[in-house]
Each structure stands twice: as C-alpha cells, then as structure tokens.
MOPAC internal coordinates of N, CA, C and O (Angstrom, degrees):
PM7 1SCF
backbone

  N    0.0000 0     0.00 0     0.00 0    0    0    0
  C    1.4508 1     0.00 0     0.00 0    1    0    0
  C    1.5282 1   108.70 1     0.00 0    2    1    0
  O    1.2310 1   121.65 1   -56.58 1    3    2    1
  N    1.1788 1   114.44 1   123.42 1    3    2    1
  C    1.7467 1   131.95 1   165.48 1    5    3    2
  C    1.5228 1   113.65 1   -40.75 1    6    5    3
  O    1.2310 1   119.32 1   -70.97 1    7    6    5
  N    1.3893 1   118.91 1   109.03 1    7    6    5
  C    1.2924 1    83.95 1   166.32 1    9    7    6
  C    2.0679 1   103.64 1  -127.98 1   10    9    7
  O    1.2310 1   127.17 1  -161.88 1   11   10    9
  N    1.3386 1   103.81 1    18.12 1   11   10    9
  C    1.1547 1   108.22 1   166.61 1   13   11   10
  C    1.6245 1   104.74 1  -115.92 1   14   13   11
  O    1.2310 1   116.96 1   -14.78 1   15   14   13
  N    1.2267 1   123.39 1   165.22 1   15   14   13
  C    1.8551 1   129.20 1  -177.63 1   17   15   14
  C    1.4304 1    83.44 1  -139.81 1   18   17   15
  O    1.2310 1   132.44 1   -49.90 1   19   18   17
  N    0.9944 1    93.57 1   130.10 1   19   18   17
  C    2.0795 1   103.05 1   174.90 1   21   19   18
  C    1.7802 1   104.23 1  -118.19 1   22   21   19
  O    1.2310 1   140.11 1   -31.89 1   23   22   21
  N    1.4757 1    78.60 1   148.11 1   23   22   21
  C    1.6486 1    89.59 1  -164.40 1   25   23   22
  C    1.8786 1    85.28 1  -129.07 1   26   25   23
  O    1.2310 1   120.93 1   -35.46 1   27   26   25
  N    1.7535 1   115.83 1   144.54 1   27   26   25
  C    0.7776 1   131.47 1   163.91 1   29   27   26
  C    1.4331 1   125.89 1  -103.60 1   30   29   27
  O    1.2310 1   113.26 1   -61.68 1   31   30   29
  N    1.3070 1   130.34 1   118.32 1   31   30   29
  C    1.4641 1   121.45 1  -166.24 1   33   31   30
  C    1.7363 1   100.12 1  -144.01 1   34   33   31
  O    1.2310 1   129.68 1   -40.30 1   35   34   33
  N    1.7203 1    98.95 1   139.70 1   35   34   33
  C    1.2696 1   129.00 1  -168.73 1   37   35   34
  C    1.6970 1   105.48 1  -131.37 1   38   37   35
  O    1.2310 1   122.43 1   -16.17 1   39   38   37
  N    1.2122 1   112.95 1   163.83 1   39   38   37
  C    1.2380 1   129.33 1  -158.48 1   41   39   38
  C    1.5290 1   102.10 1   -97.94 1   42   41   39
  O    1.2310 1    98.75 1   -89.64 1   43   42   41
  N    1.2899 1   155.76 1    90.36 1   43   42   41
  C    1.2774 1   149.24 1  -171.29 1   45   43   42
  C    2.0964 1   109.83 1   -86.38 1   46   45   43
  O    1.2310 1   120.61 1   -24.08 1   47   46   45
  N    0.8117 1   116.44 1   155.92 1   47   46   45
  C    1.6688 1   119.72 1  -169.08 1   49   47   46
  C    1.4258 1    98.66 1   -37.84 1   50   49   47
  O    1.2310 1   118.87 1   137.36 1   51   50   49
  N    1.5000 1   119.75 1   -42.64 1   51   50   49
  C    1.5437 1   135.88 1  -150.78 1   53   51   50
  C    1.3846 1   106.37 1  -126.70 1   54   53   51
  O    1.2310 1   110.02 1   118.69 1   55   54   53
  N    0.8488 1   136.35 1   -61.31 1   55   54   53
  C    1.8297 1   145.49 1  -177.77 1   57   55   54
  C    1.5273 1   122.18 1  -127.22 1   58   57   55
  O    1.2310 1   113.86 1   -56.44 1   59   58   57
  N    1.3220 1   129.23 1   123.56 1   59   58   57
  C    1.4976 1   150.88 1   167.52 1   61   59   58
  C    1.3792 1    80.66 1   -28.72 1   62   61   59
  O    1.2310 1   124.84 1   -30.51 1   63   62   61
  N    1.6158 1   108.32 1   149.49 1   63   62   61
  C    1.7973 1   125.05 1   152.21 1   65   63   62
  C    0.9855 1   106.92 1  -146.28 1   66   65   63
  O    1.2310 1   129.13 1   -41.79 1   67   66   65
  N    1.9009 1   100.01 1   138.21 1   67   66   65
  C    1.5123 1    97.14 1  -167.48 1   69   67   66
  C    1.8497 1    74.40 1  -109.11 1   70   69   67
  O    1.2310 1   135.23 1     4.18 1   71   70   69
  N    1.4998 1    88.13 1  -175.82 1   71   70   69
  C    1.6294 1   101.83 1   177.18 1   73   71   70
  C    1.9668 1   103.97 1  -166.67 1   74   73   71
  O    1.2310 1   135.85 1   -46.55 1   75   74   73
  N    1.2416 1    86.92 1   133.45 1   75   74   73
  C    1.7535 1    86.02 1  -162.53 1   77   75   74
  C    1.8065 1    98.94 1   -69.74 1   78   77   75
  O    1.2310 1   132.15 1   -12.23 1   79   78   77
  N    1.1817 1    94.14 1   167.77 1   79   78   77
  C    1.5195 1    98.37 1   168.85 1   81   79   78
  C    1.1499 1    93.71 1  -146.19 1   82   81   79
  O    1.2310 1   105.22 1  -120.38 1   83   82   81
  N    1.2468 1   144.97 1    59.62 1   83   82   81
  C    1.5168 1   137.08 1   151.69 1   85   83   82
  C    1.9126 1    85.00 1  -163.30 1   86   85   83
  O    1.2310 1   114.58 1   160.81 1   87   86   85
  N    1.1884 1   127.87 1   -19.19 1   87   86   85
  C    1.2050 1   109.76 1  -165.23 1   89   87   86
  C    1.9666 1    89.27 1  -136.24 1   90   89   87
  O    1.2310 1   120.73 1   -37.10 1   91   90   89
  N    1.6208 1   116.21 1   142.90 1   91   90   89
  C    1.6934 1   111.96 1   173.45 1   93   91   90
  C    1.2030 1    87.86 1   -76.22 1   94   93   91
  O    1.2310 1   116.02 1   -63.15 1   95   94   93
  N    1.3937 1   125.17 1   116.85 1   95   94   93
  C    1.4025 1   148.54 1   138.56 1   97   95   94
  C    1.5040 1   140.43 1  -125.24 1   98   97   95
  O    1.2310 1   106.73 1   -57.02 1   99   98   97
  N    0.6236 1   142.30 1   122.98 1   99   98   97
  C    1.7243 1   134.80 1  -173.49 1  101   99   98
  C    1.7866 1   102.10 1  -136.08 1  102  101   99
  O    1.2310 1   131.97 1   -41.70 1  103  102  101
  N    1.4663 1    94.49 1   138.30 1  103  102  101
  C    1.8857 1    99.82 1   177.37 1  105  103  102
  C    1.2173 1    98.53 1  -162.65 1  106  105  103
  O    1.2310 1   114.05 1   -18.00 1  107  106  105
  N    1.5604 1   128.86 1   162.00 1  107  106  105
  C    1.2785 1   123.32 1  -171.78 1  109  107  106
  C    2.1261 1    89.79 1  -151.62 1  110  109  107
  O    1.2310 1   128.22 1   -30.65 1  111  110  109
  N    1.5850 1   101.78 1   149.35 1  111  110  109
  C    0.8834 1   106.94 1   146.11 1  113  111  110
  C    1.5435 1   140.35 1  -144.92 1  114  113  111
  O    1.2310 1   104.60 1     1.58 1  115  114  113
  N    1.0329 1   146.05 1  -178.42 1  115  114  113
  C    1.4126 1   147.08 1   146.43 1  117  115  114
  C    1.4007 1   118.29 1   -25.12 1  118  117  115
  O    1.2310 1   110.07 1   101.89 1  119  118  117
  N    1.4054 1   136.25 1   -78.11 1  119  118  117
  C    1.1750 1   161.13 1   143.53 1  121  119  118
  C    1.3427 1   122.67 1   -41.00 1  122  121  119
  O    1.2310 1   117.60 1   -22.98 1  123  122  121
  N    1.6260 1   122.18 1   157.02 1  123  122  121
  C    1.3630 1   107.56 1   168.65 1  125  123  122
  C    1.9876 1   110.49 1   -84.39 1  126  125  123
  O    1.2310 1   136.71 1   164.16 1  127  126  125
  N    1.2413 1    85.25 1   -15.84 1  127  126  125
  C    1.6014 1   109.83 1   178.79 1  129  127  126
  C    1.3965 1   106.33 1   -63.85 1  130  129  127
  O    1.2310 1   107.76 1   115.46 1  131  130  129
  N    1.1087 1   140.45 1   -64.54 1  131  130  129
  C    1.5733 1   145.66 1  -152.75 1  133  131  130
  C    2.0430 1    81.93 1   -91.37 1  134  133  131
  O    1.2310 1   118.25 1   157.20 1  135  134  133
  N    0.7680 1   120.93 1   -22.80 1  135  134  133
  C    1.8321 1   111.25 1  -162.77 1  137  135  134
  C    2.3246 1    90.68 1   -77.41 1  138  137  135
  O    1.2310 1   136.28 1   139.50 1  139  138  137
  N    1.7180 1    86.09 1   -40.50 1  139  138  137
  C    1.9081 1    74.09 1   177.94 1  141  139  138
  C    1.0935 1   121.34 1   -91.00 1  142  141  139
  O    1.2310 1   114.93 1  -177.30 1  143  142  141
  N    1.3673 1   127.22 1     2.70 1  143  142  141
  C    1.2867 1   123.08 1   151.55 1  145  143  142
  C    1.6835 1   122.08 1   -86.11 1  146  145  143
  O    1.2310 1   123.05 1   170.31 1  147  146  145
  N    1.3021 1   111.77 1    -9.69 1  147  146  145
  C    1.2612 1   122.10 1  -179.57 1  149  147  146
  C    1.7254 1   108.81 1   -90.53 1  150  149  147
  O    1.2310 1   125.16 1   149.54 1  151  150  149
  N    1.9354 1   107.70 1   -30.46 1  151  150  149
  C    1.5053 1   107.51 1   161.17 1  153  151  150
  C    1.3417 1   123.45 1  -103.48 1  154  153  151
  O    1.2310 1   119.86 1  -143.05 1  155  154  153
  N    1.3583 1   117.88 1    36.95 1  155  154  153
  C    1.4165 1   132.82 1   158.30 1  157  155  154
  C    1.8617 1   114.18 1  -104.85 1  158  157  155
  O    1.2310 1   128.05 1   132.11 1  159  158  157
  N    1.4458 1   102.10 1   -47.89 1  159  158  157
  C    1.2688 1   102.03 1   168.36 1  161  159  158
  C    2.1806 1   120.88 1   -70.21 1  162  161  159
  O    1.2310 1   137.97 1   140.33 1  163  162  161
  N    1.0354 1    82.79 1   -39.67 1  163  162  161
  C    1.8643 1    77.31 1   160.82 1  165  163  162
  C    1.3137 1   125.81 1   -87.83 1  166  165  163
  O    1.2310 1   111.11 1  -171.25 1  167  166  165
  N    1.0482 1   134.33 1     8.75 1  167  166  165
  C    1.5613 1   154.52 1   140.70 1  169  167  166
  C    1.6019 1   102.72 1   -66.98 1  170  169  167
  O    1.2310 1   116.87 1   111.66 1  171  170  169
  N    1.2017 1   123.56 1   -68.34 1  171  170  169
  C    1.6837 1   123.82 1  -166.45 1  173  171  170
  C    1.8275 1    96.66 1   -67.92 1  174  173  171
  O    1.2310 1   122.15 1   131.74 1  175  174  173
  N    1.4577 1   113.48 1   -48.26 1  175  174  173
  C    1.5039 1   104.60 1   171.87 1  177  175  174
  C    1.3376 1   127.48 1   -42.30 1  178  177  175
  O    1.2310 1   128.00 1   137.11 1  179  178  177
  N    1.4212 1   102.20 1   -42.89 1  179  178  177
  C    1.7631 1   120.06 1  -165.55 1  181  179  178
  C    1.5191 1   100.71 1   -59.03 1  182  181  179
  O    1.2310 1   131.05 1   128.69 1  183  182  181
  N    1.5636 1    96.28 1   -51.31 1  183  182  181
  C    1.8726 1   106.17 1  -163.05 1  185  183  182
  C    1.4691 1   107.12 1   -95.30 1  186  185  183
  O    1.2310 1   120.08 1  -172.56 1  187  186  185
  N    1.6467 1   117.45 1     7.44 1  187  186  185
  C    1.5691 1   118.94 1   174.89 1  189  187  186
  C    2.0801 1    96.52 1   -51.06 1  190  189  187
  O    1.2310 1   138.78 1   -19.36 1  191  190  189
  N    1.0743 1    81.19 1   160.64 1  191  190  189
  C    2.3645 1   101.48 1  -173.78 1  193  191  190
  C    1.8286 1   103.60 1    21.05 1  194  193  191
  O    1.2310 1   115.33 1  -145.41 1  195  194  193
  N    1.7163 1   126.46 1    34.59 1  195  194  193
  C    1.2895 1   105.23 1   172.36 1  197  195  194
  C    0.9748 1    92.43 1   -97.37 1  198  197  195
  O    1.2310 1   121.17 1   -11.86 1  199  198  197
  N    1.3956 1   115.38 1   168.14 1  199  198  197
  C    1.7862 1   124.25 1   171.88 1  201  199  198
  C    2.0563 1   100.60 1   -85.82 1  202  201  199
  O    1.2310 1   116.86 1   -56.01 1  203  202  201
  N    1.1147 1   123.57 1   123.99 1  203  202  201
  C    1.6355 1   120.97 1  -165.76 1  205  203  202
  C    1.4776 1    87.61 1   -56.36 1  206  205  203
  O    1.2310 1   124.87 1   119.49 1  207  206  205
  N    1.3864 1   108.26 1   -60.51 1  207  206  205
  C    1.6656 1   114.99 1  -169.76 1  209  207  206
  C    1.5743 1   121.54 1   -20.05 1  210  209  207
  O    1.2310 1   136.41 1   116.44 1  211  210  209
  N    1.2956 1    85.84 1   -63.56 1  211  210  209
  C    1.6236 1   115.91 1   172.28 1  213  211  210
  C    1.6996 1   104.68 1   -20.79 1  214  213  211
  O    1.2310 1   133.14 1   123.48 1  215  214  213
  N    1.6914 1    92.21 1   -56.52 1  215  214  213
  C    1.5445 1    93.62 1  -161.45 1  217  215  214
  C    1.2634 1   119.56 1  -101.70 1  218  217  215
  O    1.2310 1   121.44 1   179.89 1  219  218  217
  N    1.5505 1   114.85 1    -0.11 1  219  218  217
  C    1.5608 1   126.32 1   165.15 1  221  219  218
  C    1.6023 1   122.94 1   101.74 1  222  221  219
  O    1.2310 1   134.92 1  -168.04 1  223  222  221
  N    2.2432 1    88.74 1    11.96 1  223  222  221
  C    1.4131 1   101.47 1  -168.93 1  225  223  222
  C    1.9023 1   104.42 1  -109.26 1  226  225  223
  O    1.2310 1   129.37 1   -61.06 1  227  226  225
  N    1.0798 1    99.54 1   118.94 1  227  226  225
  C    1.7123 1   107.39 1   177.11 1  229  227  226
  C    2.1749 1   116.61 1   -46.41 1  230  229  227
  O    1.2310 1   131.24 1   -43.50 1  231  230  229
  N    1.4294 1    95.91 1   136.50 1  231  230  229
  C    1.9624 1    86.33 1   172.81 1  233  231  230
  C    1.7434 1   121.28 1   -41.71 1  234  233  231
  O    1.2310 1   121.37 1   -54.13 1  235  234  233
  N    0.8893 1   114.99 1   125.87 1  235  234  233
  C    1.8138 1   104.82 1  -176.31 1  237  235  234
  C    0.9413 1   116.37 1   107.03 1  238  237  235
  O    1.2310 1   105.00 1   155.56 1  239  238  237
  N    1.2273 1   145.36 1   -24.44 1  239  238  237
  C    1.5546 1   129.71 1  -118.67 1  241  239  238
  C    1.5567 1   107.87 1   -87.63 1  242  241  239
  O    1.2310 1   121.67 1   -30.65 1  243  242  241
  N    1.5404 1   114.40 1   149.35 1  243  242  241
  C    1.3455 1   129.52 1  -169.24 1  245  243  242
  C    1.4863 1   108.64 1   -75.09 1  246  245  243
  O    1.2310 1   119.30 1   -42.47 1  247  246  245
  N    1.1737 1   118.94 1   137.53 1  247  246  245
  C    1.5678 1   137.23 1   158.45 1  249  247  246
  C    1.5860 1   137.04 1   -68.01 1  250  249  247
  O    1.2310 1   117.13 1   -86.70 1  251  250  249
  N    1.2687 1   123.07 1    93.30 1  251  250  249
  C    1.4009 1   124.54 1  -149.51 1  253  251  250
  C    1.9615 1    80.25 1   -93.71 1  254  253  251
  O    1.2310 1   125.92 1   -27.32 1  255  254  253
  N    1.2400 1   106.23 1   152.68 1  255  254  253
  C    1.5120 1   112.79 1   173.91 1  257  255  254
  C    1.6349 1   110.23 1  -140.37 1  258  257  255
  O    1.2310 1   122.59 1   -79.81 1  259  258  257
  N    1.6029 1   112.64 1   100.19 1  259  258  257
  C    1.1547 1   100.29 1  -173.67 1  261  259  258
  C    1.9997 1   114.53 1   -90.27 1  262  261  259
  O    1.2310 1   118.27 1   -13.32 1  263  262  261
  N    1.3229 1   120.90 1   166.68 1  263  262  261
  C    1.4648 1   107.77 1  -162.67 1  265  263  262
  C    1.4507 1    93.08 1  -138.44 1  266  265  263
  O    1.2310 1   123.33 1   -74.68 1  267  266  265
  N    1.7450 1   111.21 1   105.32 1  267  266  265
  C    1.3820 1   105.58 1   167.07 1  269  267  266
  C    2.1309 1   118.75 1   -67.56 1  270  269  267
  O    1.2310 1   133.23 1   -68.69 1  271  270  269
  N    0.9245 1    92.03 1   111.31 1  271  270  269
  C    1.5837 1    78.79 1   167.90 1  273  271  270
  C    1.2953 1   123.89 1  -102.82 1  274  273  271
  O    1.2310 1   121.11 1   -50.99 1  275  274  273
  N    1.3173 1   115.49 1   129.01 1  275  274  273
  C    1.4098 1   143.17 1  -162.73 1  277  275  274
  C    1.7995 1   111.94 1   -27.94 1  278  277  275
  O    1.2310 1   128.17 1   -38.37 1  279  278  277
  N    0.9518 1   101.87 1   141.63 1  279  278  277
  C    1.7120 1    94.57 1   176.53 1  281  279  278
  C    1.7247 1   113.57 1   -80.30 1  282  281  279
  O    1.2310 1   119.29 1  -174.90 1  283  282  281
  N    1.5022 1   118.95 1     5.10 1  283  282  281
  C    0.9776 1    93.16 1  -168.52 1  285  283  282
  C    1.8800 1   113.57 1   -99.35 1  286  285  283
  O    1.2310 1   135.72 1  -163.40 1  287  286  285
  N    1.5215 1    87.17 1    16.60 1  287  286  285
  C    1.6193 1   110.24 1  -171.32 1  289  287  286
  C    1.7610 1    91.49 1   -96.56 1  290  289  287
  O    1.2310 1   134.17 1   -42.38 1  291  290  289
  N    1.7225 1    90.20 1   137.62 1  291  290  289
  C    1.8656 1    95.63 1  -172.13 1  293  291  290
  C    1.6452 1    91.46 1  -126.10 1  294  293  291
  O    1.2310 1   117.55 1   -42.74 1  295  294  293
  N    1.2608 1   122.27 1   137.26 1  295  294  293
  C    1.4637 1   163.60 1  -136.08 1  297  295  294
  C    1.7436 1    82.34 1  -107.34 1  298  297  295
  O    1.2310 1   120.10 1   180.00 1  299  298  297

C-alpha cells in the first residue's frame, strides 16, 4: 500500500509543472506556492468517490515532490 504519491515538478518559461508519477495528474503554477496548492487540489479531485484501496494508496498519504533543476545551473 502507497502511502507516499510522488509528484514531479520542473520549471516551465512561465509556470512550475508538476506531473504525477503515481497518480495521471498534471497542474501548473506561477509560484512554487500556488503550484502545491494547485497539486493538492488535483490530488483530492483525482481521488474524490475512489475507494484508496482500490488503487493501492493508504488514508492520508504524504506527497513526495521531486524538483528537476535546470542544467543550466553549475554546482
């Protein structure tokens, strides 16, 4: 049973996009702020009347957010 949903998010010219990787979701925002409230509410949409069981995801479960950062940034 799932009890994390991982979300992948990249930097677009104009707005953050996340994109689920355990769940089909996609949302984008302005902010990094408005993008996790924007992938909390399409998370609660996604799983509105499913049974979690069903889908192998535990009650609650935590949100992992991974963050590609750009290659053009040098270490």
């Amino acid at each position: 049973m799932k009890h994390i949903i991982q979300v992948y998010v990249s930097k677009g010219d104009k707005y953050y996009v996340a994109e689920g990787v355990d769940l089909p979701i996609v949302t984008q925002g302005k902010t990094l702020d408005e993008l996790v409230e924007n992938i909390k509410e399409a998370i609660e949409l996604h799983l509105e009347d499913e049974n979690l069981s069903d889908l192998n995801i535990a009650p609650n479960p935590s949100v992992l957010m991974n963050f590609e950062i750009p290659s053009r940034i040098h270490a």
